[in-house]
C-alpha positions, 0 to 999 in steps of 0.5 A: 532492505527487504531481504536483509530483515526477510524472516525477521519476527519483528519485520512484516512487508506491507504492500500498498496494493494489498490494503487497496486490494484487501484492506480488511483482510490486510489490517486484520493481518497488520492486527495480528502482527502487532499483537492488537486487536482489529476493529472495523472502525480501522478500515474508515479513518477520519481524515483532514485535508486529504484526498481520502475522501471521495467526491461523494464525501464517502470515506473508503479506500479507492482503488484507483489509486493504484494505477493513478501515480502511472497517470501523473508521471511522464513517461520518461520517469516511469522508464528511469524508475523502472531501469534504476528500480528494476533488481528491487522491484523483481524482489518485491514483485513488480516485474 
């Protein structure tokens, strides 16, 4: 689906890592793509019944999260998705 709307003026791909990585930077670009205007206030929302919160009660994106789904899955459905997933994961760039 990627390729198909690639280059599309209507069509953005955001990567999960990028926000974790850059999130200001990433939802300025998110802003600008969607024609509104970035606020700092978007990079600490309010949740409820999340696990968005840290232990502290700190709100903030962790970035722990991004190696954390590997932790919780057992390894022979890390290797099916990674054979099953493979050709769209070179496209997205988790080789």
């Amino acid at each position: 689906m990627h390729k198909r709307y690639e280059g599309n003026p209507n069509y953005r791909l955001v990567q999960y890592e990028n926000v974790i990585v850059d999130p200001k930077g990433e939802l300025r670009r998110i802003c600008d793509f969607i024609e509104i205007e970035f606020s700092e206030s978007m990079l600490s929302p309010e949740q409820y019944g999340s696990s968005f919160r840290t232990s502290a009660g700190k709100k903030g994106v962790r970035t722990d999260s991004i190696a954390r789904w590997q932790s919780n899955l057992p390894p022979l459905t890390k290797m099916t998705i990674s054979a099953v997933q493979r050709q769209n994961m070179a496209v997205l760039g988790y080789e």
